[in-house]
C-alpha positions in Angstrom: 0.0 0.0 0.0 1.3 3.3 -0.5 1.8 6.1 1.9 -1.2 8.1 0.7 -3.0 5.3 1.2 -2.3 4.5 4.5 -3.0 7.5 5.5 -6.5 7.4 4.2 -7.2 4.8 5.8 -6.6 5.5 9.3 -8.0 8.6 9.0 -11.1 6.7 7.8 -10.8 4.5 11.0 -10.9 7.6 13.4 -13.1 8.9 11.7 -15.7 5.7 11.7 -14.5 4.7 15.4 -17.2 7.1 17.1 -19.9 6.5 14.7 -19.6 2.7 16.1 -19.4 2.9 18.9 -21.9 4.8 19.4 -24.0 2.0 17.4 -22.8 -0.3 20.2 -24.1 2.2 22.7 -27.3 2.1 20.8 -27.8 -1.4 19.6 -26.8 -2.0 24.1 -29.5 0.2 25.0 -32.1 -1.1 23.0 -31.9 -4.6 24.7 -32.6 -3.1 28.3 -35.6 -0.9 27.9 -38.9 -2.9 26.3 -39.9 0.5 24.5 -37.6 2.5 22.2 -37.5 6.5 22.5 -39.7 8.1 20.1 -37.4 10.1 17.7 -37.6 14.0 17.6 -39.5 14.3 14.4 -42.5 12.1 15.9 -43.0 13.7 19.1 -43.0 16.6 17.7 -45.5 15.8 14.7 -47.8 14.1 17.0 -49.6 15.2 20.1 -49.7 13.5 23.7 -53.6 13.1 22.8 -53.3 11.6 19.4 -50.9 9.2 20.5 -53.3 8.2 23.5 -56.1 7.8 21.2 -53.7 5.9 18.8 -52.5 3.3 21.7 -56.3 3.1 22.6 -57.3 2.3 19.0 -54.1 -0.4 18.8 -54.8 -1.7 22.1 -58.6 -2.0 20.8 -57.7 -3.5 17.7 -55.0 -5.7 19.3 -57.6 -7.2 22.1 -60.2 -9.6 20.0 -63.9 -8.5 20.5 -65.4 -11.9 22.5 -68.0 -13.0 19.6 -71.3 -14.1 21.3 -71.7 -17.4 21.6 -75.5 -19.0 20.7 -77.1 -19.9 23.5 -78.8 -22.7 23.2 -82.2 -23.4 25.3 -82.5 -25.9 27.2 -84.6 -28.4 25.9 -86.6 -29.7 28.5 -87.7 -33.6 27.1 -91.6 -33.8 27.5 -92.4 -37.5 28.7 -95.9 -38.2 26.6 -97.5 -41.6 28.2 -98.0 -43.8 25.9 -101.5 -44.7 25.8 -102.4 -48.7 26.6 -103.7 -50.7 23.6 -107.5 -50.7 24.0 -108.8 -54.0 22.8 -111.6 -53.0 20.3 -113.8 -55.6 19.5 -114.6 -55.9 16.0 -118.1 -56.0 15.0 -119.7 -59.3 13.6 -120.1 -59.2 10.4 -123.6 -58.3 9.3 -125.1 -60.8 6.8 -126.4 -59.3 3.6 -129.2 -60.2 2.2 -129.0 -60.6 -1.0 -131.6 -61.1 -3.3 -131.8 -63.6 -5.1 -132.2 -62.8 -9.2 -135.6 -64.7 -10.2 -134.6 -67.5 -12.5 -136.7 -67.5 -15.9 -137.4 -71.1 -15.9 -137.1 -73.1 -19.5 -140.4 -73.8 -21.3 -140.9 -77.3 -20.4 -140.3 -79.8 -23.4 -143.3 -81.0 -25.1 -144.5 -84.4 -24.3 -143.8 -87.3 -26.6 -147.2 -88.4 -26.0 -149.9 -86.2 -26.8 -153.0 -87.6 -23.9 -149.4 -86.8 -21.1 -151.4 -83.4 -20.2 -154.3 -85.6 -19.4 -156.2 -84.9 -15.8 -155.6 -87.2 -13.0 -158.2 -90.4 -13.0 -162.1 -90.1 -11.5 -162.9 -93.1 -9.5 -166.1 -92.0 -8.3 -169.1 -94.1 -7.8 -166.3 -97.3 -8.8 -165.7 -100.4 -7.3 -162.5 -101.4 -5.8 -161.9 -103.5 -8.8 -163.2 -101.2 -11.4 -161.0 -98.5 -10.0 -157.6 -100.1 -10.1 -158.6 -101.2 -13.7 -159.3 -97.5 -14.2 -155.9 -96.3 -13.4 -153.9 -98.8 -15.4 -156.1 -98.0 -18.4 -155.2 -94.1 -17.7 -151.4 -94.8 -16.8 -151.3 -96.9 -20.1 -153.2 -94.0 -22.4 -151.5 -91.0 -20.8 -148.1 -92.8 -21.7 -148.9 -93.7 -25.5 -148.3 -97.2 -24.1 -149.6 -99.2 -27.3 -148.0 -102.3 -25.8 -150.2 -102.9 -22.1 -153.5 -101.3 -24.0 -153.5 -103.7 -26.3 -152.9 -106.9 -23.5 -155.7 -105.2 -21.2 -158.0 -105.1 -24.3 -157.1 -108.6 -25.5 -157.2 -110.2 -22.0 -161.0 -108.3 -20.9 -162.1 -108.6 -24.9 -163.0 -105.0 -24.9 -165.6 -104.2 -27.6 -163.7 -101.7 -29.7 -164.6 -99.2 -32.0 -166.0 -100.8 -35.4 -165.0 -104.4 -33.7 -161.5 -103.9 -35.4 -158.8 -105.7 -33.2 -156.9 -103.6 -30.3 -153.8 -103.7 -32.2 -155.6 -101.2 -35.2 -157.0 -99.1 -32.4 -154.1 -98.5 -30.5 -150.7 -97.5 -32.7 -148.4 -94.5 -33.4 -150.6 -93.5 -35.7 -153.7 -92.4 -34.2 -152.8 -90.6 -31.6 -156.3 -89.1 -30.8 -157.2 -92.3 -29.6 -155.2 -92.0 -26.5 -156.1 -88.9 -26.0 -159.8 -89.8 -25.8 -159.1 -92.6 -23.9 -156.9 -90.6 -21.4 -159.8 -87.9 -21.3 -162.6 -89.9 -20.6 -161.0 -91.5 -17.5 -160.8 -88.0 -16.1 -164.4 -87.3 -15.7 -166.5 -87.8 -13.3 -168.3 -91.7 -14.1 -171.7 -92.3 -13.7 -173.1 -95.7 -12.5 -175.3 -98.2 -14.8 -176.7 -101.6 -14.1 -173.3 -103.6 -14.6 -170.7 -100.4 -13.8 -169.7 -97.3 -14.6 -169.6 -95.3 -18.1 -168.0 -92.1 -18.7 -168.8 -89.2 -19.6 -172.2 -88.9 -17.9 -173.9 -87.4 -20.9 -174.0 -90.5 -22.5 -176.3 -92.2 -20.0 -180.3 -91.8 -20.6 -180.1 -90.0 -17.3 -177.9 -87.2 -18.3 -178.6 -87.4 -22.7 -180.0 -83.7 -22.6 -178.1 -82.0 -19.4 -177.0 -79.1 -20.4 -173.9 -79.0 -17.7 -173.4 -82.7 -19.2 -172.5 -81.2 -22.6 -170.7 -77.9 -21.4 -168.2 -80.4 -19.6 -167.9 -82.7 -22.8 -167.5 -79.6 -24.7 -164.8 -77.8 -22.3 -162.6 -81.5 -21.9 -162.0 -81.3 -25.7 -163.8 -84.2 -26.6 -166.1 -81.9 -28.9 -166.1 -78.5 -29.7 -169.5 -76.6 -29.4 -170.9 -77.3 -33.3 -170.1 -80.9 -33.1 -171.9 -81.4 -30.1 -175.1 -79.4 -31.2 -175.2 -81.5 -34.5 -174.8 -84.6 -32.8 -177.8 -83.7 -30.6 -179.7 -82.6 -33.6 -179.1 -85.4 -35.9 -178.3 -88.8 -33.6 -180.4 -87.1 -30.8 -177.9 -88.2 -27.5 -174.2 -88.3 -27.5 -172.5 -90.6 -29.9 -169.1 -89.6 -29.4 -166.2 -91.7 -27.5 -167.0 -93.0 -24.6 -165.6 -95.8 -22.0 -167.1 -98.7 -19.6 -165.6 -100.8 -16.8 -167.6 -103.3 -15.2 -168.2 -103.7 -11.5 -165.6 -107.0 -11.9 -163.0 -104.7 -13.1 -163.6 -105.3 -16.6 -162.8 -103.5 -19.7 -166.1 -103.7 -21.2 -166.1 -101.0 -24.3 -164.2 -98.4 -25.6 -165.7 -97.2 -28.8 -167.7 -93.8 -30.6 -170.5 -93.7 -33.1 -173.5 -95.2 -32.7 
């Protein structure tokens, strides 16, 4: 280094050698007391009041404001008795009547045998015998049965109708004879001297009784003009006509005169 520098430099260093200490001082003092001197420029710029109202505001600011805490209420638990089961009793069940829809019964099938709508048998005025003979005849008619007419007929030799044979009386086709036959054993008999003949207008007794002919009219066996011809020109009743003895014989079964 050269002289002139030297020099410079320890002048440099006596000059500096306050300034630092002086720092030391500072830097020493600073460590002991908690709160620095204000410099000259701020205590003169600001007033005792200001800096009062400056430490108040910082110590405000500094301290947190306590924020409210909720308060929640107390909930006091309401105990609610629980009501007991209460045994209902269930109603009985209430039948309903119900109605019943009327049923439309089906027309009833014809018969196969036209004398089956026949009345029941009249027995009236008949003997045991005669009357038991009566029925099977009207069983036999009502049913078409050819068969058991024709072996009552044979077995009694019942006069027939033109003295032809039971077998051309009775068949499938003439129905009309069972009919008659069926018919006449359904009104009321009417005693002779050796048993019963039906229907009652054909006895001398009852030949011009009026009732007589209404009842031959309304069973079918005639219709109104037959009968008043017959009246006029045979003067009696000359239509069918049956007889059963007091035996329980078949004795006729015939029409004409």
């Amino acid at each position: 280094m050269t002289p002139r520098g030297t020099l410079l430099s320890a002048r440099f260093t006596r000059a500096a050698a306050p300034l630092l200490l002086a720092a030391l001082a500072l830097t020493a003092c600073s460590d002991d007391e908690p709160t620095a001197a204000p410099s000259a420029s701020t205590s003169s710029e600001t007033s005792p009041s200001a800096s009062a109202s400056a430490s108040t505001s910082e110590s405000e600011s500094e301290t947190p404001t306590p924020t409210p805490t909720p308060t929640t209420p107390s909930v006091t638990p309401t105990v609610t008795a629980t009501p007991s089961a209460t045994r209902t009793a269930t109603p009985s069940e209430t039948p309903t009547r119900t109605t019943a829809a009327p049923t439309t019964k089906p027309p009833a099938p014809e018969p196969s045998c036209s004398a089956a709508r026949a009345g029941a048998t009249r027995t009236t005025g008949m003997s045991a015998a005669a009357a038991a003979k009566a029925r099977k005849i009207h069983s036999a008619a009502k049913a078409c049965d050819a068969r058991t007419l024709i072996a009552l007929a044979q077995a009694d030799s019942t006069g027939l109708a033109g003295e032809r044979a039971p077998s051309a009386i009775f068949t499938s086709s003439t129905p009309q004879n069972f009919v008659a036959l069926a018919t006449l054993l359904a009104m009321e008999p009417t005693e002779t001297f050796d048993g019963t003949i039906q229907p009652k207008v054909f006895s001398e007794r009852y030949a011009q009784d009026e009732a007589e002919w209404d009842k031959v009219v309304a069973s079918g066996l005639l219709t109104r003009s037959a009968a008043d011809r017959m009246r006029t020109n045979d003067g009696g009743y000359t239509g069918y006509r049956v007889g059963i003895a007091g035996d329980g014989t078949w004795t006729f079964f015939t029409t004409g005169r």
